[in-house]
C-alpha positions as CSV (number, residue, x, y, z in Angstrom):
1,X,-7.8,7.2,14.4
2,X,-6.0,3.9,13.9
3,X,-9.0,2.0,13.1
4,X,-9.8,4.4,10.1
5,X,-6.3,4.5,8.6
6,X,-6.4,0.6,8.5
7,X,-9.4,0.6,7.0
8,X,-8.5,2.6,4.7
9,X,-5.3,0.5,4.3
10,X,-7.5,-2.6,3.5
11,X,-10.0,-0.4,1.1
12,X,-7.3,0.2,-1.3
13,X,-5.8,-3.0,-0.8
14,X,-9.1,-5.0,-1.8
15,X,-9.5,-2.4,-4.5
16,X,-5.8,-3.2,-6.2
17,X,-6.5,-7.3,-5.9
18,X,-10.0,-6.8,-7.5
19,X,-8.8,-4.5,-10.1
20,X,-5.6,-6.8,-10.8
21,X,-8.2,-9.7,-11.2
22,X,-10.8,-8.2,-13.3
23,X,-7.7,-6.8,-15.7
24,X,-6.7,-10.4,-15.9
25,X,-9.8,-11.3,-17.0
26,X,-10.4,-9.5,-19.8
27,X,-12.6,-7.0,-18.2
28,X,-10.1,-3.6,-18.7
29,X,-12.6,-1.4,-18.1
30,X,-13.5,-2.6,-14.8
31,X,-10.1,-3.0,-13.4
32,X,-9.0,0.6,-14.5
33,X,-12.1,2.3,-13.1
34,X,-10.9,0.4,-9.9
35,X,-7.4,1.2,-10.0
36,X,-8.5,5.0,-10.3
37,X,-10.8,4.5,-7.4
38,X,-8.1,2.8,-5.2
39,X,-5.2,5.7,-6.3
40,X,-7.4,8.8,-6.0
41,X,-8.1,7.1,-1.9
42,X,-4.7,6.6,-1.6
43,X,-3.7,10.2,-2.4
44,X,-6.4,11.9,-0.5
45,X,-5.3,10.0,2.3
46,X,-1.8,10.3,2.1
47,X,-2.6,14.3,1.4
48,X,-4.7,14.7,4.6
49,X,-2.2,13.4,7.3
């Protein structure tokens, strides 16, 4: 069970750098789609345990 809750760890991670970095670069759309993606994980995680 640790494996999975640092992969999941990393998931959102990644997904918060990439959606930080394509907001930078002026593609909004992209990095809030992500965001949502990364904080919808996040709370089903932290919801489950």
């Amino acid at each position: 069970m640790l494996m999975f809750d640092i992969a999941v760890v990393i998931t959102v991670l990644g997904m918060n750098a990439l959606s930080a970095l394509c907001y930078s670069r002026e593609k909004k759309r992209t990095g809030l789609i992500l965001k949502a993606l990364a904080d919808g994980i996040s709370l089903i995680f932290v919801c489950t345990r």
